[in-house]
PyMOL Python script that loads the backbone (N, CA, C, O; Angstrom):
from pymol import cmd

cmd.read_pdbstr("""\
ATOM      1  N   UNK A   1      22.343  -2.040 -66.905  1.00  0.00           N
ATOM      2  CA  UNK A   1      21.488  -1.009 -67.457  1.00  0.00           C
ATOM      3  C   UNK A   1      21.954  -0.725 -68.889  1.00  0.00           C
ATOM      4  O   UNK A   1      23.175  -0.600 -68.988  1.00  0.00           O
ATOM      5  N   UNK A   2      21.283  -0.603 -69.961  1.00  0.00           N
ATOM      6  CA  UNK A   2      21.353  -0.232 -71.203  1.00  0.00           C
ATOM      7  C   UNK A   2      21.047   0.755 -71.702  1.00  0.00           C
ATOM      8  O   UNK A   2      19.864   1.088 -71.782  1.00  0.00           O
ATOM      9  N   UNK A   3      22.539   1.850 -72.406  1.00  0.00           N
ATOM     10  CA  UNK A   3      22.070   3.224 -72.511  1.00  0.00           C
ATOM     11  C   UNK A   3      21.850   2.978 -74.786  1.00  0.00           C
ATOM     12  O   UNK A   3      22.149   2.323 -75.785  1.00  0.00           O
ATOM     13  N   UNK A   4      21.189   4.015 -74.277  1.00  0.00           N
ATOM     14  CA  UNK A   4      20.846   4.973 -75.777  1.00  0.00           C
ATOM     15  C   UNK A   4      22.151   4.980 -75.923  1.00  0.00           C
ATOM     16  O   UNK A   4      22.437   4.130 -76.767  1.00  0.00           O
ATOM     17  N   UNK A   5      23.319   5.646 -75.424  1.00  0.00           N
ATOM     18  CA  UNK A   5      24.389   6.553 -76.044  1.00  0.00           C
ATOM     19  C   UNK A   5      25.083   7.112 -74.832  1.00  0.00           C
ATOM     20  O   UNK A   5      24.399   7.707 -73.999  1.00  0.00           O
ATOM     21  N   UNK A   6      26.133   7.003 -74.690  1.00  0.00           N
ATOM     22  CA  UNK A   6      26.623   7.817 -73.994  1.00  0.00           C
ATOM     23  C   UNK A   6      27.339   9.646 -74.430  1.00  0.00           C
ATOM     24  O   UNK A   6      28.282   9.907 -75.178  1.00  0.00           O
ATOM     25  N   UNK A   7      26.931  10.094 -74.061  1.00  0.00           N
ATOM     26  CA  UNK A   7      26.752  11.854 -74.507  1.00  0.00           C
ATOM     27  C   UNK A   7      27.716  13.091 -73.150  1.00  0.00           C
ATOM     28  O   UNK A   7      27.336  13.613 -72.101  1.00  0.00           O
ATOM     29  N   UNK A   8      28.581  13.106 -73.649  1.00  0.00           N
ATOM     30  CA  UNK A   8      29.689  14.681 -73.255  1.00  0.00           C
ATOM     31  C   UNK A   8      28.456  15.296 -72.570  1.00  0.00           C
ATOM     32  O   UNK A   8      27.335  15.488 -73.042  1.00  0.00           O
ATOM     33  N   UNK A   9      28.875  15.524 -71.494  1.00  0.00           N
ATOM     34  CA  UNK A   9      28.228  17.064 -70.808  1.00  0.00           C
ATOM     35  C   UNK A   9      28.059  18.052 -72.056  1.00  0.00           C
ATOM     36  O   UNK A   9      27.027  18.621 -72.412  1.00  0.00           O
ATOM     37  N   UNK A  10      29.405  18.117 -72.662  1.00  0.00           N
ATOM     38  CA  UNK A  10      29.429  19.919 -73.316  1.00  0.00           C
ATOM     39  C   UNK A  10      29.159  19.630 -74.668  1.00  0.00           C
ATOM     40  O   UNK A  10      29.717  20.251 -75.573  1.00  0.00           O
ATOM     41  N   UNK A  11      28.001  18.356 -74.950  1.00  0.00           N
ATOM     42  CA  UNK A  11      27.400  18.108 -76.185  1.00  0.00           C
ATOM     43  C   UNK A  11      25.678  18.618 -76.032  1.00  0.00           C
ATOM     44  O   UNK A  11      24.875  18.681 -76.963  1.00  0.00           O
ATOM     45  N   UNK A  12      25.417  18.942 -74.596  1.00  0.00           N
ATOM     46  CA  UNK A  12      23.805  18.680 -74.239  1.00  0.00           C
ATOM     47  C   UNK A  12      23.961  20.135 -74.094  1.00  0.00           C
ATOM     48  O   UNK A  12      24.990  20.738 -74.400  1.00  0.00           O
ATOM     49  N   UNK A  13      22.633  20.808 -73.494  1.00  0.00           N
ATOM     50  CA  UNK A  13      22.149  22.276 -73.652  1.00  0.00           C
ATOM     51  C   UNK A  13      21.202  22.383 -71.786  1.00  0.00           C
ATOM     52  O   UNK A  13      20.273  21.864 -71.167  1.00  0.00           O
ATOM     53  N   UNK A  14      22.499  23.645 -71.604  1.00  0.00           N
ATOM     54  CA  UNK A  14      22.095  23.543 -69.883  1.00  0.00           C
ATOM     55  C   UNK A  14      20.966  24.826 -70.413  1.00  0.00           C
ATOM     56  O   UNK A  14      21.179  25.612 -71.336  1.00  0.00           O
ATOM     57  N   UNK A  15      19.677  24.766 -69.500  1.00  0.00           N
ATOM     58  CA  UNK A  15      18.839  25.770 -69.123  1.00  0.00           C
ATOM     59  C   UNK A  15      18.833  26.245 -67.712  1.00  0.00           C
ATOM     60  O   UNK A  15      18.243  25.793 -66.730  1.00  0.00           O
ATOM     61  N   UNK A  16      19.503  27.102 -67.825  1.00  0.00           N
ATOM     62  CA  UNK A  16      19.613  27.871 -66.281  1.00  0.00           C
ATOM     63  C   UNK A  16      18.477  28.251 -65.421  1.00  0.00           C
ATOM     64  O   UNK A  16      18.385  28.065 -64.208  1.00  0.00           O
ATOM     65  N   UNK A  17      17.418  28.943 -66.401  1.00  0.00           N
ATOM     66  CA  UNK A  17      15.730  28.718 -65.833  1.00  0.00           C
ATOM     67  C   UNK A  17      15.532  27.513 -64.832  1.00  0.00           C
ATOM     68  O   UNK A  17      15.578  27.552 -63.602  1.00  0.00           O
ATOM     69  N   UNK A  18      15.284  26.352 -65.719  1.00  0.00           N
ATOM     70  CA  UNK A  18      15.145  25.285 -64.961  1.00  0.00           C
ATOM     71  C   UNK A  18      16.063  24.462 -64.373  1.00  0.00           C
ATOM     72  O   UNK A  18      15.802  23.410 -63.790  1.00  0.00           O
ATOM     73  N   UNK A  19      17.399  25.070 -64.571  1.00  0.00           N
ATOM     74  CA  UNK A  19      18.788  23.734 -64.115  1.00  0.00           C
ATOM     75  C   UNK A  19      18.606  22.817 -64.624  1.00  0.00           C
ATOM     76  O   UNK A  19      18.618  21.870 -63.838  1.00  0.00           O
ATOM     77  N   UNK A  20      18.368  22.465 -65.921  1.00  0.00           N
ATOM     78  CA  UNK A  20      17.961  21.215 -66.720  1.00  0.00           C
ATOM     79  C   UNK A  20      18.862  21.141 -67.422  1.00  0.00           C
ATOM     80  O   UNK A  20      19.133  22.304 -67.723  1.00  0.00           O
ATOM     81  N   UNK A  21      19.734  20.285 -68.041  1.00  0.00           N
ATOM     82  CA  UNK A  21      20.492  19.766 -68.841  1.00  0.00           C
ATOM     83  C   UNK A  21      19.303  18.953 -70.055  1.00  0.00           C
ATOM     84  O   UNK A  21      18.511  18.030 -69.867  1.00  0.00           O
ATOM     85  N   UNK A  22      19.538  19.574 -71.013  1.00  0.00           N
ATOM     86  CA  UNK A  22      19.055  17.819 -72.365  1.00  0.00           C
ATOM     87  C   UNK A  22      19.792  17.742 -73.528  1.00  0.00           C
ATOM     88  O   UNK A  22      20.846  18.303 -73.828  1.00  0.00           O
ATOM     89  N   UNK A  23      18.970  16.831 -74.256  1.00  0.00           N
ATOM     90  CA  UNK A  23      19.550  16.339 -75.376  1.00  0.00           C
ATOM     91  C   UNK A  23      18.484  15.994 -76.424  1.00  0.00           C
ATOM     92  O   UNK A  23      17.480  15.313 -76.217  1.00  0.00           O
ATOM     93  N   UNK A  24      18.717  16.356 -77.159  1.00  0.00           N
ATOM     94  CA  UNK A  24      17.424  15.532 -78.392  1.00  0.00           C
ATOM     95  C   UNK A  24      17.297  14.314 -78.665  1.00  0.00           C
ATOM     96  O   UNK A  24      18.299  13.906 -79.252  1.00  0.00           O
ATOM     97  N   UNK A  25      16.323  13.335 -78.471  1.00  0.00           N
ATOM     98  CA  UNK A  25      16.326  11.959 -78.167  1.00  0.00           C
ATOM     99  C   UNK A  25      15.553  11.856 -79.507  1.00  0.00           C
ATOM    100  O   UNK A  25      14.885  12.727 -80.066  1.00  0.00           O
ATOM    101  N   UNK A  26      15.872  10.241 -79.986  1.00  0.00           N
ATOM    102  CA  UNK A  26      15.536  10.044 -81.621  1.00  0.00           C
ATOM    103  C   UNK A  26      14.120  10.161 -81.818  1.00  0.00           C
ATOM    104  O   UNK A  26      13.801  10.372 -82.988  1.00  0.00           O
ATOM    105  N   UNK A  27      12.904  10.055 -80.733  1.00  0.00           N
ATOM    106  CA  UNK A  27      11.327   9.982 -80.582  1.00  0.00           C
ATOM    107  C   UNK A  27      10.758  11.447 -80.880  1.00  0.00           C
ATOM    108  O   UNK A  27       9.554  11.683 -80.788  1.00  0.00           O
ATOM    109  N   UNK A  28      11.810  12.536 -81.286  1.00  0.00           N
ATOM    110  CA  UNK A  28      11.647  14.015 -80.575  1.00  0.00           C
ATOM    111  C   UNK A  28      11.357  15.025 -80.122  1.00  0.00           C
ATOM    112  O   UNK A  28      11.086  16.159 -80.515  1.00  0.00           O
ATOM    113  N   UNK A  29      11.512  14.014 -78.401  1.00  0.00           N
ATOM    114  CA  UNK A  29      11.449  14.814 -77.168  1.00  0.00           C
ATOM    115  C   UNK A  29      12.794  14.932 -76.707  1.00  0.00           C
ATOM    116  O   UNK A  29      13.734  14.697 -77.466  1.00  0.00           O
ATOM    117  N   UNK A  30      12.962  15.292 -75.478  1.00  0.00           N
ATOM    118  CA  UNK A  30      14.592  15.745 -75.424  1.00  0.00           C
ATOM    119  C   UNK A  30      14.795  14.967 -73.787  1.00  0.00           C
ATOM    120  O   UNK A  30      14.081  15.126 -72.797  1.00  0.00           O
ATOM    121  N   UNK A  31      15.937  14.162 -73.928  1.00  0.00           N
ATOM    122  CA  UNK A  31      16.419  13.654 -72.649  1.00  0.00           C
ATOM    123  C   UNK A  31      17.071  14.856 -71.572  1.00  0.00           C
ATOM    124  O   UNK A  31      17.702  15.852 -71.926  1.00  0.00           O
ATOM    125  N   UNK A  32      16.736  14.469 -70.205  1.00  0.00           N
ATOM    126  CA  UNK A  32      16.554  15.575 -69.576  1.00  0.00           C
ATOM    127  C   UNK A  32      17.407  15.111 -68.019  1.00  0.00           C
ATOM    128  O   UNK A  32      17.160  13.968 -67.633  1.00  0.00           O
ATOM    129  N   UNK A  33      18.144  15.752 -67.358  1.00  0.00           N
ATOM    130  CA  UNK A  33      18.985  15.562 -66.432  1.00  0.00           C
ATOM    131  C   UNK A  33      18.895  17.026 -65.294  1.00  0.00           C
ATOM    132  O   UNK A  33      19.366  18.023 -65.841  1.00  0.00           O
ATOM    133  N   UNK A  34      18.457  17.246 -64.069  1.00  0.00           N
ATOM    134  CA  UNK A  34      18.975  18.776 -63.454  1.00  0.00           C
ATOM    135  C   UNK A  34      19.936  18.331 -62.685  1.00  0.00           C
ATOM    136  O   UNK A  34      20.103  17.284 -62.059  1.00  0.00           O
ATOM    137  N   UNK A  35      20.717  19.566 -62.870  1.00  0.00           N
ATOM    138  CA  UNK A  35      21.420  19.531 -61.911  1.00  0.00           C
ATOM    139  C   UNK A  35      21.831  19.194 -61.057  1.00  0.00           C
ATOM    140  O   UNK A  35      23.023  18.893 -61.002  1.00  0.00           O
ATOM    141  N   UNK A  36      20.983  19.100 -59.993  1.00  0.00           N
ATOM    142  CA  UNK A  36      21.165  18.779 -58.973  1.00  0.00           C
ATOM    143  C   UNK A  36      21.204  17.478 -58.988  1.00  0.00           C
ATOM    144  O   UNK A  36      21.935  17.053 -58.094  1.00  0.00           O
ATOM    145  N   UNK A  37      20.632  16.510 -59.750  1.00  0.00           N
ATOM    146  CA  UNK A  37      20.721  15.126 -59.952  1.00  0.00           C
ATOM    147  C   UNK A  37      22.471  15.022 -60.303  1.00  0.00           C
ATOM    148  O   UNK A  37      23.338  14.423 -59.667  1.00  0.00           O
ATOM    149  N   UNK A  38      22.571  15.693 -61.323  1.00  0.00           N
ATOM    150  CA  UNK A  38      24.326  15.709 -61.466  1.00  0.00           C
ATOM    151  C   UNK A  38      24.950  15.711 -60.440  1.00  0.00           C
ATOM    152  O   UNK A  38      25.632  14.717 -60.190  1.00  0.00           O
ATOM    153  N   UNK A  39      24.918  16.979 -59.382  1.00  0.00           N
ATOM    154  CA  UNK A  39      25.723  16.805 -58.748  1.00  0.00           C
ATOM    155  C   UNK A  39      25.528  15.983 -57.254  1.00  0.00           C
ATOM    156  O   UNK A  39      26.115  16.214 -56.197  1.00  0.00           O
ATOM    157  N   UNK A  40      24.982  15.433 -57.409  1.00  0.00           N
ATOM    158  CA  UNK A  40      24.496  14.176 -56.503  1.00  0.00           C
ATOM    159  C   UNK A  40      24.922  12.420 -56.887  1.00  0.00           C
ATOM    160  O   UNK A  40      24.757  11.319 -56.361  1.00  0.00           O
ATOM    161  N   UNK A  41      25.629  13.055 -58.276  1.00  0.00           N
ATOM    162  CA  UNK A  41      26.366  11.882 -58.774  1.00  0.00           C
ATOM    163  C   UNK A  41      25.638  10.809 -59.622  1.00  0.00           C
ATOM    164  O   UNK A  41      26.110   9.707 -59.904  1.00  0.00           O
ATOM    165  N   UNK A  42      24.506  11.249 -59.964  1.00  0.00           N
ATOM    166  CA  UNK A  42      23.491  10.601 -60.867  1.00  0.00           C
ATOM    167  C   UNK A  42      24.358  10.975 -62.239  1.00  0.00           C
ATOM    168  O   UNK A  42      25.152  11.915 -62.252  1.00  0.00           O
ATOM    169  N   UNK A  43      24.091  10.075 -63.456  1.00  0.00           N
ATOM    170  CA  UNK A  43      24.847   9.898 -64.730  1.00  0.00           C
ATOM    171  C   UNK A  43      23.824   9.797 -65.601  1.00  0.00           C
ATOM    172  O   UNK A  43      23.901  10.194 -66.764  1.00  0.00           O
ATOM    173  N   UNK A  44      22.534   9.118 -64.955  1.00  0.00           N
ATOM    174  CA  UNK A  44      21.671   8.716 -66.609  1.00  0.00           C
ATOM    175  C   UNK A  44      20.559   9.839 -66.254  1.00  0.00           C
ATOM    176  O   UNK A  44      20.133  10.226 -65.166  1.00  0.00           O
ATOM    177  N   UNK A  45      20.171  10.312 -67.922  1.00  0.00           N
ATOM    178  CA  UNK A  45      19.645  11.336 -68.287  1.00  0.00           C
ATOM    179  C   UNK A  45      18.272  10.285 -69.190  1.00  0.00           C
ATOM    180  O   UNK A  45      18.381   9.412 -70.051  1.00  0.00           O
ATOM    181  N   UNK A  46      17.118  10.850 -68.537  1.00  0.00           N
ATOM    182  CA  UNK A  46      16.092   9.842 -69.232  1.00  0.00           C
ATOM    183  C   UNK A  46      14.899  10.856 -70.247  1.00  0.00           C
ATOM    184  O   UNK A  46      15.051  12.077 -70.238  1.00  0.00           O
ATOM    185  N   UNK A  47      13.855  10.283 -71.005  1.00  0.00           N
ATOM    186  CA  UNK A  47      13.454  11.177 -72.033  1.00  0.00           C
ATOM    187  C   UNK A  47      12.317  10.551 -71.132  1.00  0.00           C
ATOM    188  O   UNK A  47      12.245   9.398 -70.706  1.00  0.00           O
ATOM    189  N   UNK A  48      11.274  11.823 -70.918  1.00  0.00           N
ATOM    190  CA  UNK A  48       9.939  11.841 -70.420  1.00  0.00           C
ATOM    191  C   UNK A  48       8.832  10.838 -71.177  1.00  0.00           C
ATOM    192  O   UNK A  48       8.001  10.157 -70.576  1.00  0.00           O
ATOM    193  N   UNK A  49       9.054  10.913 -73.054  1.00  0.00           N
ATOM    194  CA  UNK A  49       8.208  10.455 -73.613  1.00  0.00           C
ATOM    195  C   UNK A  49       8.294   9.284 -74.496  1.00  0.00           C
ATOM    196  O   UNK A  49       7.563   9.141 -75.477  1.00  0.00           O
ATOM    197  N   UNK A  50       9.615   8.064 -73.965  1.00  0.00           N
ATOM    198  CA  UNK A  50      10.012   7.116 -74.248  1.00  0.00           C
ATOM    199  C   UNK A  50      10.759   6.120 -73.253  1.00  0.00           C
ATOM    200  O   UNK A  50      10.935   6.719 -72.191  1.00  0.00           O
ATOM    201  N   UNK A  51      11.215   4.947 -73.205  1.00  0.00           N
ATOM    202  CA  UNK A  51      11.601   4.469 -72.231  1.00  0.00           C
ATOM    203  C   UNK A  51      13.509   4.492 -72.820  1.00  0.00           C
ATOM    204  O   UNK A  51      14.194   3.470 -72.803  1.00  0.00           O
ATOM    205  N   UNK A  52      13.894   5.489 -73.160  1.00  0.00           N
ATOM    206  CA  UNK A  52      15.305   5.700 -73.482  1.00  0.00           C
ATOM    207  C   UNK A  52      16.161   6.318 -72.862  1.00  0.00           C
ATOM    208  O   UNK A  52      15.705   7.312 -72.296  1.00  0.00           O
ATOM    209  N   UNK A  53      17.812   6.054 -72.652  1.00  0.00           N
ATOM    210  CA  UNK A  53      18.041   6.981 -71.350  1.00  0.00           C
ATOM    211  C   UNK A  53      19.399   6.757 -72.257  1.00  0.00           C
ATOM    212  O   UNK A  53      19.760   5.973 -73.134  1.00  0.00           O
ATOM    213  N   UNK A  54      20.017   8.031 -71.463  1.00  0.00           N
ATOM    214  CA  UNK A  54      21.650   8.255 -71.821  1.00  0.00           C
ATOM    215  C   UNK A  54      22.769   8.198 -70.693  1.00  0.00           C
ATOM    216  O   UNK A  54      22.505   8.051 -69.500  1.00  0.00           O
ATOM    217  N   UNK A  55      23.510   8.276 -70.994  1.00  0.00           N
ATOM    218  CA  UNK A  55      24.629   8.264 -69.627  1.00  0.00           C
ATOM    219  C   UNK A  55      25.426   9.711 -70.268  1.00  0.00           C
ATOM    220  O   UNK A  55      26.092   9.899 -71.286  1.00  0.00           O
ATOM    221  N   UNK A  56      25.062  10.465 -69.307  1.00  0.00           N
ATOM    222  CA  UNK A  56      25.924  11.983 -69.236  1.00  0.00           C
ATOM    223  C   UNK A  56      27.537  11.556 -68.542  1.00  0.00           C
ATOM    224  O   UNK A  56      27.817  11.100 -67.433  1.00  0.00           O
ATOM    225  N   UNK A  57      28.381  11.910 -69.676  1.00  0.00           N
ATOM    226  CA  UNK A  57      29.735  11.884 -69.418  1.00  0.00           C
ATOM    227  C   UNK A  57      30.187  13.455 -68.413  1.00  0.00           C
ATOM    228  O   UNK A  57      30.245  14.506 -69.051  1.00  0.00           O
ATOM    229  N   UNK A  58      30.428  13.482 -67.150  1.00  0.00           N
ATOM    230  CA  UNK A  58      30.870  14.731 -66.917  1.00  0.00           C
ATOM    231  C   UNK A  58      31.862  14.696 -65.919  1.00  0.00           C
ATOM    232  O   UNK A  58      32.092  13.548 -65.539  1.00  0.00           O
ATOM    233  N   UNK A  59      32.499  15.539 -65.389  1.00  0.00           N
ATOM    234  CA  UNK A  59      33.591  15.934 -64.342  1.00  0.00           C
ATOM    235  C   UNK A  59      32.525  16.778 -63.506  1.00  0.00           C
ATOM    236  O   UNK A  59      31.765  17.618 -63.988  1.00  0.00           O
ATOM    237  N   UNK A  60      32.591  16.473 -62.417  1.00  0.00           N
ATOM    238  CA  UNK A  60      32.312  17.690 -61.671  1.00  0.00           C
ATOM    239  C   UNK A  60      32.495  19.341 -61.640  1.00  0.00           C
ATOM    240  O   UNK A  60      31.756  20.244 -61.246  1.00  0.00           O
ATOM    241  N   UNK A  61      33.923  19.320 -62.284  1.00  0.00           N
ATOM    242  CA  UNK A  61      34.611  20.634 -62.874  1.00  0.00           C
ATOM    243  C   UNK A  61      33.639  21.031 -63.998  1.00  0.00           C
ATOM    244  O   UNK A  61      33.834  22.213 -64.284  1.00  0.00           O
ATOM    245  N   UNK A  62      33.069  20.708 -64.432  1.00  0.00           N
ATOM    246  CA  UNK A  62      32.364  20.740 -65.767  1.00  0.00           C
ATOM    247  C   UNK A  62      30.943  21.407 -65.495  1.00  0.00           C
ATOM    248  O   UNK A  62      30.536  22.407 -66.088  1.00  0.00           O
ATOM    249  N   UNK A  63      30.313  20.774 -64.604  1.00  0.00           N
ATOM    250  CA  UNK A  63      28.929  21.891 -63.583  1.00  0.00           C
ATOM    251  C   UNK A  63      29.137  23.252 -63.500  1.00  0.00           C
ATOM    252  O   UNK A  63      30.282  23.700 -63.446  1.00  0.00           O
ATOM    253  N   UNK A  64      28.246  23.900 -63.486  1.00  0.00           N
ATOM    254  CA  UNK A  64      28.121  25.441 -63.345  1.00  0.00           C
ATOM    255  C   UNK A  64      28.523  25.624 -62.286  1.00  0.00           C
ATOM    256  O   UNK A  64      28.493  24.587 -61.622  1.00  0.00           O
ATOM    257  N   UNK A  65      29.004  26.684 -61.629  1.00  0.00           N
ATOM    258  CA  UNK A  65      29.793  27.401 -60.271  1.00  0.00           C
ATOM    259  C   UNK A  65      28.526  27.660 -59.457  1.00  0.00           C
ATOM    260  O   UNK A  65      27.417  27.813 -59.970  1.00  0.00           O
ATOM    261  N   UNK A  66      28.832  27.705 -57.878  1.00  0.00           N
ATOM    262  CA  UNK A  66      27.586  28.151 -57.247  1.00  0.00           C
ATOM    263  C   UNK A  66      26.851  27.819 -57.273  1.00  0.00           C
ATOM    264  O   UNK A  66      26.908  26.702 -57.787  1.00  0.00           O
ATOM    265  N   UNK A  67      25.467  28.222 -56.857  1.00  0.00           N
ATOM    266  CA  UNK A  67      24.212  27.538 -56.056  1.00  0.00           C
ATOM    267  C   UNK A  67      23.409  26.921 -57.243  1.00  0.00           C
ATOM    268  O   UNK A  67      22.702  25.932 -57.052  1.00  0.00           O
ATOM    269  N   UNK A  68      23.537  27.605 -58.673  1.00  0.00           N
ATOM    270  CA  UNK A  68      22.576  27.832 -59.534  1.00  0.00           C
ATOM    271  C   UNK A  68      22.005  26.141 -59.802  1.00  0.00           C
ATOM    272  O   UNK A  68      21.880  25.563 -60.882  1.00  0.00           O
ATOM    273  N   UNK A  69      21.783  25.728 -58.696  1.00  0.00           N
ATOM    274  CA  UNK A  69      20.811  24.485 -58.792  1.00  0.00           C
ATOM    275  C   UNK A  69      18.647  24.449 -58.282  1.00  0.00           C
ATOM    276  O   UNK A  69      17.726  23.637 -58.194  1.00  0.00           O
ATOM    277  N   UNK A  70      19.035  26.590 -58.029  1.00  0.00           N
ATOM    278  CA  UNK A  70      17.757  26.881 -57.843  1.00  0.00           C
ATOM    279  C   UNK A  70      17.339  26.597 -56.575  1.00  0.00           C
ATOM    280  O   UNK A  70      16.112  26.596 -56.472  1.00  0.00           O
ATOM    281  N   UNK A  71      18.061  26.310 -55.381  1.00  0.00           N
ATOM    282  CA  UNK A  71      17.737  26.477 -54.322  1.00  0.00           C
ATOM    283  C   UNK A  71      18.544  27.559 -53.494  1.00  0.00           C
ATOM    284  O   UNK A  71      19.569  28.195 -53.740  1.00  0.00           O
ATOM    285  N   UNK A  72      17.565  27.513 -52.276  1.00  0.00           N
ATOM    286  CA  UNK A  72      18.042  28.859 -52.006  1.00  0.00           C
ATOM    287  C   UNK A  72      18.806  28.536 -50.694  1.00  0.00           C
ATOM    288  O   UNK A  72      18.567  27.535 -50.019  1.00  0.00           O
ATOM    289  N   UNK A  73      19.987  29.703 -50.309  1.00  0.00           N
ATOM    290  CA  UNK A  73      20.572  29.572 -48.526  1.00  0.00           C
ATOM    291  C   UNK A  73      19.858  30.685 -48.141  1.00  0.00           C
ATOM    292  O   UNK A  73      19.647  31.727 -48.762  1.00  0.00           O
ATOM    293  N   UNK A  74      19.383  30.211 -46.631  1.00  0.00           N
ATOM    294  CA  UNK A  74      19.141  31.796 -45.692  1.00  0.00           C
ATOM    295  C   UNK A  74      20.387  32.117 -45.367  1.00  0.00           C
ATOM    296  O   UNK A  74      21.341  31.357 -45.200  1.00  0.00           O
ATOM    297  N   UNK A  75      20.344  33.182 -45.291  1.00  0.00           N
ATOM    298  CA  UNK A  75      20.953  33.983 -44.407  1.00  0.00           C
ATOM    299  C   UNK A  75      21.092  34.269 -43.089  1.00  0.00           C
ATOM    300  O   UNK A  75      20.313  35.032 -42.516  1.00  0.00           O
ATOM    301  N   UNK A  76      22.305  33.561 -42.367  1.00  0.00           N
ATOM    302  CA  UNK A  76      22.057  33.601 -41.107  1.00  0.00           C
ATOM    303  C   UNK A  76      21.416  35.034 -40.002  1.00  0.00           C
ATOM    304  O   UNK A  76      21.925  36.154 -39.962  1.00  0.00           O
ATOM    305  N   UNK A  77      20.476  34.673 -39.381  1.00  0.00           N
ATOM    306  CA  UNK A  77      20.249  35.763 -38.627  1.00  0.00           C
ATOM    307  C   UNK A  77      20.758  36.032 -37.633  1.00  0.00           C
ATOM    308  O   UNK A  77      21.491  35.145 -37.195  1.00  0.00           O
ATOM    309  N   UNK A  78      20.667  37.099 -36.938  1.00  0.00           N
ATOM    310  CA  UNK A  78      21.516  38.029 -35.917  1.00  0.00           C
ATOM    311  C   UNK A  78      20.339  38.011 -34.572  1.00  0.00           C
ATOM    312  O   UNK A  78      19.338  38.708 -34.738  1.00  0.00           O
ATOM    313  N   UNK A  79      20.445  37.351 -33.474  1.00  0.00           N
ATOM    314  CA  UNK A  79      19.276  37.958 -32.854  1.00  0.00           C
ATOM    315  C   UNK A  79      19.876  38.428 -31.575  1.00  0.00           C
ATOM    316  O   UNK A  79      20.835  37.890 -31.020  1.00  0.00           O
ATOM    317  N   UNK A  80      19.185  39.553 -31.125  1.00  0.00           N
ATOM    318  CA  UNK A  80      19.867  40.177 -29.962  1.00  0.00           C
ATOM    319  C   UNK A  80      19.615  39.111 -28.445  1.00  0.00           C
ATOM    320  O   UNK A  80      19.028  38.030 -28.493  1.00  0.00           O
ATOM    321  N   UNK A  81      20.007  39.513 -27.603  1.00  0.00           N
ATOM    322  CA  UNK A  81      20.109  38.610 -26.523  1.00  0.00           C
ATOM    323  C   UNK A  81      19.312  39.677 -25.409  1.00  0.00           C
ATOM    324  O   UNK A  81      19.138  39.332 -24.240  1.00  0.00           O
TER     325      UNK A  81
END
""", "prot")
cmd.dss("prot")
cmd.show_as("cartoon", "prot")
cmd.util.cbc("prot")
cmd.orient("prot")
């Protein structure tokens, strides 16, 4: 696979709204990665409006804390017997 560039996590711009990670790609639109793809161990970050992609350098340590991948846990319920 052939990247654009390989690009630092703490070079790109996280949006917490959407859990989106990007980057400004040379066409400019912005290469785009969520979260949850990160932490699922995915690396390449691709631009919607070109066939160009990057490889996100990151640590796991490096991800935001907690759920904030925008999904949700229930809460276990209690039911009487």
């Amino acid at each position: 696979m052939s990247f654009y560039d390989e690009i630092e996590i703490e070079d790109m711009t996280y949006h917490e709204s959407t859990t989106l990670y990007t980057y400004p790609c040379p066409c400019g639109d912005q290469f785009e990665i969520s979260l949850s793809d990160l932490r699922d161990g995915e690396e390449v970050a691709v631009c919607p409006s070109c066939s160009l992609m990057i490889k996100v350098i990151f640590g796991v340590d490096d991800l935001p804390k907690g759920d904030g991948d925008g999904a949700t846990t229930a809460a276990p319920v209690v039911v009487a017997a």
